[in-house]
C-alpha positions in Angstrom: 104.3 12.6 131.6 103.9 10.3 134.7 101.0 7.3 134.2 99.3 9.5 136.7 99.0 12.0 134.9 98.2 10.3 131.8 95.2 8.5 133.9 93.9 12.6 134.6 94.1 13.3 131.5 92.2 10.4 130.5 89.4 11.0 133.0 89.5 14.5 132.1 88.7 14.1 128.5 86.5 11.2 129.4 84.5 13.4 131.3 84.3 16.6 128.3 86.1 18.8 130.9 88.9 19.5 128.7 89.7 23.5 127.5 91.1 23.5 124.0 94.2 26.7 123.5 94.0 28.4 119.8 97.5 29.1 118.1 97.6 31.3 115.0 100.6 29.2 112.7 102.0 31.2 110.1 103.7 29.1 107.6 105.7 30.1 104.0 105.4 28.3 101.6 107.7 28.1 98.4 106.7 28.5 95.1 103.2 29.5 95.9 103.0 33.0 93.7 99.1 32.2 92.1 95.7 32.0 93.1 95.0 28.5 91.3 97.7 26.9 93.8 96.3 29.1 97.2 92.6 27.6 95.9 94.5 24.1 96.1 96.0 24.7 99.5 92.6 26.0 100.9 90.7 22.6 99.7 93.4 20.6 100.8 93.3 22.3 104.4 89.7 23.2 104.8 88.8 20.3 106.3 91.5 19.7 108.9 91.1 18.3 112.2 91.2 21.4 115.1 91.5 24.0 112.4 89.5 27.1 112.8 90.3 29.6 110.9 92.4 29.6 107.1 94.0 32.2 105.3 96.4 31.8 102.1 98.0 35.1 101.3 99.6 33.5 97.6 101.2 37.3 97.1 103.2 36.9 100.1 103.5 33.1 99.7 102.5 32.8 103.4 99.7 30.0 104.9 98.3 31.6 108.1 
């Protein structure tokens, strides 16, 4: 990214003009088979920074 555009962007956020995109992330995990280590995962992740939206699926071993 050029300085110039860096600059933008700085002004840009600066300003609160900025547009945030959502991504849905589907992650596996292994060795996640119970509901005592989805609870863990949830608490651990419940508070993260940009996150909207968290779903542990421990049956499928899958984060989402």
């Amino acid at each position: 990214m050029s300085r110039m555009a860096l600059n933008q962007l700085n002004f840009t956020l600066f300003q609160g003009e900025y547009e945030m995109s959502t991504k849905q992330l589907d992650i596996r995990v292994a060795n996640l088979d119970c509901e005592h280590d989805a609870a863990a995962i949830e608490r651990g992740l419940t508070n993260f920074p940009g996150l909207n939206q968290l779903k542990v699926y421990p049956k499928a071993a899958k984060v989402s």
